[in-house]
C-alpha positions in Angstrom: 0.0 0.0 0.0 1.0 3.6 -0.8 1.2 5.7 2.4 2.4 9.0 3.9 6.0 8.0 5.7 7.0 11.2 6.6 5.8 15.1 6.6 8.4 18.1 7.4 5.9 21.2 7.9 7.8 24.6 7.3 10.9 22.9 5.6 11.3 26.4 4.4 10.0 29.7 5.1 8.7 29.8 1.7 7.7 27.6 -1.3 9.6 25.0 -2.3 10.4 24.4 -5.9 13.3 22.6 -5.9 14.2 18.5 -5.0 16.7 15.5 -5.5 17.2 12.5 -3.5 20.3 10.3 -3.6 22.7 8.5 -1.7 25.6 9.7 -0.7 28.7 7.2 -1.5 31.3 9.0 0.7 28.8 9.2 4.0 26.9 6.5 3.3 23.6 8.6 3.8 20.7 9.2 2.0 20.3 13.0 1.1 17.5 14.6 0.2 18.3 18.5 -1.3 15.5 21.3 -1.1 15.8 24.2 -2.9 13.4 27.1 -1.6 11.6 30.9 -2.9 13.3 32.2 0.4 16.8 31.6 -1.6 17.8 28.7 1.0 19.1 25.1 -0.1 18.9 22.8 2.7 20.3 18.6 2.6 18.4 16.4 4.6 19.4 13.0 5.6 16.4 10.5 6.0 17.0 7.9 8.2 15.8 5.0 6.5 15.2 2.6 9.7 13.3 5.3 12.0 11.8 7.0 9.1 13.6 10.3 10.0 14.1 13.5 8.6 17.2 15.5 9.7 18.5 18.8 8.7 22.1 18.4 7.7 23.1 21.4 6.0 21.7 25.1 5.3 22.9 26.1 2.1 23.2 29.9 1.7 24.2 31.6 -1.0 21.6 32.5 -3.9 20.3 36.2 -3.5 16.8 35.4 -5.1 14.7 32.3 -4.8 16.2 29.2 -6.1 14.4 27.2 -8.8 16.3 24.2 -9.1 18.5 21.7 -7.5 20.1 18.5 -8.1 22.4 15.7 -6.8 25.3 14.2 -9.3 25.0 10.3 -9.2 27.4 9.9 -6.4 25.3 11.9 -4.0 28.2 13.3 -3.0 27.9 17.1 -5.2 24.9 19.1 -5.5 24.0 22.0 -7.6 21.7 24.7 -8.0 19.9 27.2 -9.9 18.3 30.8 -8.4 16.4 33.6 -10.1 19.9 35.4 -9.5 21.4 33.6 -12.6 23.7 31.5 -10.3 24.6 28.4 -10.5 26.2 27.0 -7.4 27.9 23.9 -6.7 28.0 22.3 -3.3 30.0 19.7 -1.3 28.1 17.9 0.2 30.9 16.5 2.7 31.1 20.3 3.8 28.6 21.9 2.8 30.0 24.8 0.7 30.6 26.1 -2.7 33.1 24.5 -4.7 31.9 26.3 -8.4 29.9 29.7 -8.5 28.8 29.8 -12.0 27.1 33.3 -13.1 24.6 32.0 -16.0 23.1 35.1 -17.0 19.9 36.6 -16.1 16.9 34.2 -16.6 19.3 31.9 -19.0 19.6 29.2 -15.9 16.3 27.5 -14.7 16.0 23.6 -14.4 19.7 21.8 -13.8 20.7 18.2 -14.4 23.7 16.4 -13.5 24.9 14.1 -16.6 25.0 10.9 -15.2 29.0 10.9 -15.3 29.0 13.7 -13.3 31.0 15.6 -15.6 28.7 18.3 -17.3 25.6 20.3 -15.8 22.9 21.1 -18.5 20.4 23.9 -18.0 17.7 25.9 -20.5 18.2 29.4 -21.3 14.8 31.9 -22.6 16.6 32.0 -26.0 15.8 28.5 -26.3 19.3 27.1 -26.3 20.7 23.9 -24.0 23.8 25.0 -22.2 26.5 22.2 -21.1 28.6 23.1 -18.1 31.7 21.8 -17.8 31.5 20.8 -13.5 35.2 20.9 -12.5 35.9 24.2 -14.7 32.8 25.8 -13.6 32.8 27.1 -17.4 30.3 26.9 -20.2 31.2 24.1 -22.8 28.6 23.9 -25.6 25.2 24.4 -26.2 22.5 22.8 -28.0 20.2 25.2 -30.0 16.6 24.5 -30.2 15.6 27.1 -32.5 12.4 27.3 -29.8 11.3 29.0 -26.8 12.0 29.5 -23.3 13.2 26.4 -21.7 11.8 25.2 -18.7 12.1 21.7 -18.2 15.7 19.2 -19.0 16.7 16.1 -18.4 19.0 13.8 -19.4 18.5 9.8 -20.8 20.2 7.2 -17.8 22.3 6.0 -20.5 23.9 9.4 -21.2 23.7 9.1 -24.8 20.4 11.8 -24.6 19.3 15.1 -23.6 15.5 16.3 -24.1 13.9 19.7 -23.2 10.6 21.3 -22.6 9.5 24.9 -23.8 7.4 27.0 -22.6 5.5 26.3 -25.9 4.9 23.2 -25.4 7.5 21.9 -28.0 9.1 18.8 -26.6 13.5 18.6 -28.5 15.6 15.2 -28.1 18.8 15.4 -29.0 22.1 13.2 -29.3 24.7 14.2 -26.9 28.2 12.7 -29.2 26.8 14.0 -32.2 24.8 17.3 -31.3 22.3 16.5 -33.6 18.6 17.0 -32.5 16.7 13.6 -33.2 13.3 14.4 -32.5 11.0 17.2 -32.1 7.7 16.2 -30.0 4.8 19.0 -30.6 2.3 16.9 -28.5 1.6 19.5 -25.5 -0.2 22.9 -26.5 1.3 24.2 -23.2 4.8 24.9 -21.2 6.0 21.7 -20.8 6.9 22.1 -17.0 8.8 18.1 -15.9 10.1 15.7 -18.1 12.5 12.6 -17.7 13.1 9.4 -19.5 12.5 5.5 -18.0 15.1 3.9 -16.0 15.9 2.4 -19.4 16.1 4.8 -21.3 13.6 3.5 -23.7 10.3 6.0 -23.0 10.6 10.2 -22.3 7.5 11.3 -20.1 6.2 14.7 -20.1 4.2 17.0 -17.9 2.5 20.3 -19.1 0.0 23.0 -17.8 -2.8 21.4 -20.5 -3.1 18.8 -18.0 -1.8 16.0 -19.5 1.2 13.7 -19.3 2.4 12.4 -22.3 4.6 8.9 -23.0 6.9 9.1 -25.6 8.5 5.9 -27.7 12.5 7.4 -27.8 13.6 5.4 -30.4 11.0 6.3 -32.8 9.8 9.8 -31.3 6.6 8.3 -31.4 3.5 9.3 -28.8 2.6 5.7 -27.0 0.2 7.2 -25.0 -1.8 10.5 -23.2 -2.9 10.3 -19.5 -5.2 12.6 -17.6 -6.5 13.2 -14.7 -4.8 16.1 -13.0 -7.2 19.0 -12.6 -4.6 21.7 -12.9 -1.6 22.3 -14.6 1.3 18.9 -14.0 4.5 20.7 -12.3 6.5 17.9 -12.0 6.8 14.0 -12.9 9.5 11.4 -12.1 9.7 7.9 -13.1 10.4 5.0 -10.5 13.6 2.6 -10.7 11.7 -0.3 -11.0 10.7 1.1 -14.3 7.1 0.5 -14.2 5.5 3.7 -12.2 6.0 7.4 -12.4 5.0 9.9 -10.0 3.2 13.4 -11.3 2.6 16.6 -8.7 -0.1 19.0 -9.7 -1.1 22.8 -8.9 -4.2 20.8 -8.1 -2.5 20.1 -5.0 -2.2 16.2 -5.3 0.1 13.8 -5.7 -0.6 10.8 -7.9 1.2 7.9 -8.7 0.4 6.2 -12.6 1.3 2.3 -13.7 3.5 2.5 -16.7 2.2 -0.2 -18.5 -1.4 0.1 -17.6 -1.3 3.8 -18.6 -3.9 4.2 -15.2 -3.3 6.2 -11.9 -3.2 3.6 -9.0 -2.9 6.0 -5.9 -3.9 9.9 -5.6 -2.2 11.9 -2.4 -4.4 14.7 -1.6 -1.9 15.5 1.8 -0.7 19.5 0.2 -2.2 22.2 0.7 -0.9 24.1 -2.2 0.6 23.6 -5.8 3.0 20.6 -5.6 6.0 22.0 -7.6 8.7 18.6 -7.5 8.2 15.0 -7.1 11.0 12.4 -6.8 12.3 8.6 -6.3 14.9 7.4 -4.1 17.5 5.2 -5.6 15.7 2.0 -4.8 11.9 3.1 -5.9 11.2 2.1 -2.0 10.2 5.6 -1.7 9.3 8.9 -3.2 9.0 12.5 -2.2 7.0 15.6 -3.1 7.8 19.5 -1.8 4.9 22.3 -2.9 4.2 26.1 -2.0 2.5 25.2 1.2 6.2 25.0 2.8 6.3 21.0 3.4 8.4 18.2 2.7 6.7 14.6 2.4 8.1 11.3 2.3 5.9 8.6 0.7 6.3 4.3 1.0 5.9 2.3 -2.5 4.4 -0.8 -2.0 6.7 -3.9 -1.6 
């Protein structure tokens, strides 16, 4: 059975718009990073046994709210994004900066680590991909979608992809070795506010203030299928590692949790009071999370 594991009232002072969960390989904790309106990033370690939430670190840095944040696969570096057009990178051994990267006004908005670590990507509003190279703290390259405002990135687990969603709607998917852009999705009419690809690589699913989630074939760029049910606009969906669920948060307020296969919602959490702006798995798809503008933090079980 789906059930509410834990709930952190006030985990900020303001809305929270920003989460990743991952294990840390050097402490051998599980971290959970929340990125806040009131500018604040703050790394929680959940306690798997007691079902705990502790504050670990209090992140300060960002002058304006902070939209984004993200671990890197190892747990172990965390980055993220502010309306200040920083981007910050953290140890999370220590807790401070290691790269302070000025993106520009309004040309940094969702991160994601690559999963080698090695490169941060981030949209810009000129409609452009830009790769960070981590250790230089330096731009690299960037991918040019011809499009609109980019709110919404994420890369394939494989590392061979990178797709984006505009604030148009337009979906882009392109290959990372050869910079060529494979596929261009026009399925939303909407800004296209959370995307990320299956476990295997093999789907792309899409959220967007029409209402609708979308599952894309990668291969083929073709739609498999269109869910429904939010009332409100989707903020946020992520998928589960056991490849077979994804999670969506809503302005609606809810939560709900959707069977891959089945294409059906098999729980709705209705425990926000506000616009639920992230959802996200842990590593083992044991659990998953969800942070909105009514200040809280909630922890969620999966079913065994």
């Amino acid at each position: 059975m789906y059930s509410v594991a834990r709930r952190q009232q006030q985990a900020h002072s303001d809305g929270i718009w920003g989460l990743s969960w991952r294990r840390s390989e050097s402490l051998g904790q599980e971290f959970i990073i929340t990125g806040s309106v009131d500018s604040l990033v703050k790394a929680w370690i959940w306690d798997e046994k007691n079902s705990s939430l502790e504050r670990y670190w209090q992140l300060e840095g960002h002058l304006l709210g902070v939209v984004s944040v993200t671990l890197d696969s190892s747990g172990n570096v965390s980055a993220s994004s502010g309306l200040d057009g920083y981007i910050k990178v953290w140890d999370m051994d220590t807790g401070k900066i290691i790269k302070d990267i000025d993106g520009g006004p309004v040309d940094v908005w969702t991160l994601a680590f690559s999963p080698d670590a090695k490169y941060l990507a981030t949209g810009s509003h000129n409609g452009k991909i830009n790769l960070y190279n981590v250790e230089e703290g330096k731009k690299q390259s960037s991918l040019d979608t011809r499009g609109k405002f980019i709110m919404s990135i994420a890369y394939s687990p494989d590392g061979k992809l990178i797709a984006s969603g505009a604030i148009d709607g337009i979906i882009n998917v392109f290959d990372l070795e050869s910079g060529h852009l494979l596929h261009t999705l026009e399925g939303h009419a909407m800004p296209v506010r959370s995307l990320c690809f299956s476990p295997d690589s093999m789907l792309l699913v899409t959220a967007s203030d029409d209402r609708h989630m979308k599952i894309y074939d990668v291969q083929h760029g073709n739609l498999a299928a269109t869910l429904s049910g939010h009332s409100s606009w989707v903020l946020s969906i992520a998928f589960s590692p056991d490849n077979c669920h994804f999670v969506t948060g809503s302005s609606d307020k809810t939560v709900k949790v959707w069977d891959a296969s089945a294409r059906d919602c098999c729980h709705t959490f209705k425990e926000h009071t506000d616009q639920v702006w992230q959802v996200c798995y842990n590593e083992t798809g044991t659990r998953f999370a969800s942070v909105s503008d009514d200040k809280s933090l909630l922890i969620y079980n999966c079913p065994p």
